[in-house]
C-alpha positions in Angstrom: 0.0 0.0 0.0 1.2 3.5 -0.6 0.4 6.4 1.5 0.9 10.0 0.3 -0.3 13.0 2.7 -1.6 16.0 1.2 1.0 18.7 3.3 4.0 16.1 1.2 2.1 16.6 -1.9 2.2 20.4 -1.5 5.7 20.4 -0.4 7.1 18.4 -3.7 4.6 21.0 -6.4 6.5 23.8 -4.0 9.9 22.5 -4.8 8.5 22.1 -8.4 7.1 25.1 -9.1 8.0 28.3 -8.4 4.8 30.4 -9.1 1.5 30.4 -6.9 -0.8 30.1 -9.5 0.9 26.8 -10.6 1.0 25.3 -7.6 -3.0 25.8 -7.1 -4.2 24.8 -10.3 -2.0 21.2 -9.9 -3.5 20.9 -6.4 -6.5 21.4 -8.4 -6.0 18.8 -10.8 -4.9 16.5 -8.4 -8.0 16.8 -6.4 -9.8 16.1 -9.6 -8.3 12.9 -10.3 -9.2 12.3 -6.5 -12.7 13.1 -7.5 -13.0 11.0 -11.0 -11.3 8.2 -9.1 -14.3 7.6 -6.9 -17.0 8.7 -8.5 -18.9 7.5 -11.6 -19.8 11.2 -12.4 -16.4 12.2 -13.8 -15.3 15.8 -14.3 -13.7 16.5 -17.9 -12.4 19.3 -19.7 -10.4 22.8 -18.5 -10.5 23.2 -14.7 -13.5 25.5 -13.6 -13.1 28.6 -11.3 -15.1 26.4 -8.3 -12.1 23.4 -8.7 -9.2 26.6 -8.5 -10.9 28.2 -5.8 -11.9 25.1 -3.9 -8.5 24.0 -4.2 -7.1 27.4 -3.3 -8.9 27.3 0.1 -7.3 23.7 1.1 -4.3 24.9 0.3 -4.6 28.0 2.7 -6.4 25.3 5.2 -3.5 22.5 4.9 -0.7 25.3 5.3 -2.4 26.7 8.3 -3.0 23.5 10.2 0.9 22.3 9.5 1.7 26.0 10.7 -1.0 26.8 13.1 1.5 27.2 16.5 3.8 29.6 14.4 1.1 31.7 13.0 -0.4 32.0 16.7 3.1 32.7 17.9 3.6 35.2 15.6 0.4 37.2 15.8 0.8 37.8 19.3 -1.6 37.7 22.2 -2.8 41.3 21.5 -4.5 40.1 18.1 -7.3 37.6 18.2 -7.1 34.4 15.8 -10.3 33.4 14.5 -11.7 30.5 11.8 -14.3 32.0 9.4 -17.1 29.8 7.9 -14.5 28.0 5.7 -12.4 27.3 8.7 -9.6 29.8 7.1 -8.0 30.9 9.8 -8.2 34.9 10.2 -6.4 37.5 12.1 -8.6 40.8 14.1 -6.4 43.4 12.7 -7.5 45.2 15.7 -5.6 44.8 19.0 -8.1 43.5 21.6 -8.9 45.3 25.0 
């Protein structure tokens, strides 16, 4: 059996490519052969907007999570950390009180 995490994945198209945009539209592919793998339903064609931006928003989500302590380290206790619907994590650029 082979095992590949995602946050490996991400770290080999990082090392691969050197530009954002690449790196999100192979995650995007990648999820699509995910998808067409187990479903009968399979997607075809150029990528859609929904499969960029959907894959967009796991990488943001993935990077977070394997950063998570340094980010809250980082932001400080005067600024409040937050996860929005999308569980993105967000930072109040307001100090609190």
């Amino acid at each position: 059996m082979f095992a590949v995490t995602i946050g490996s994945i991400i770290n080999q198209l990082s090392n691969y490519f050197s530009k954002y945009t690449k790196i999100v539209r192979m995650t995007a592919w990648i999820f699509r052969f995910s998808h067409n793998a187990r479903h009968k339903n399979k997607r075809k064609g150029e990528l859609s907007f929904e499969e960029s931006d959907e894959a967009e928003e796991k990488l943001i989500r993935i990077i977070q999570q394997e950063h998570k302590e340094q980010i809250e380290k980082q932001s400080g206790k005067s600024r409040q950390i937050y996860s929005d619907t999308d569980m993105i994590m967000r930072v109040n650029p307001f100090e609190a009180k």
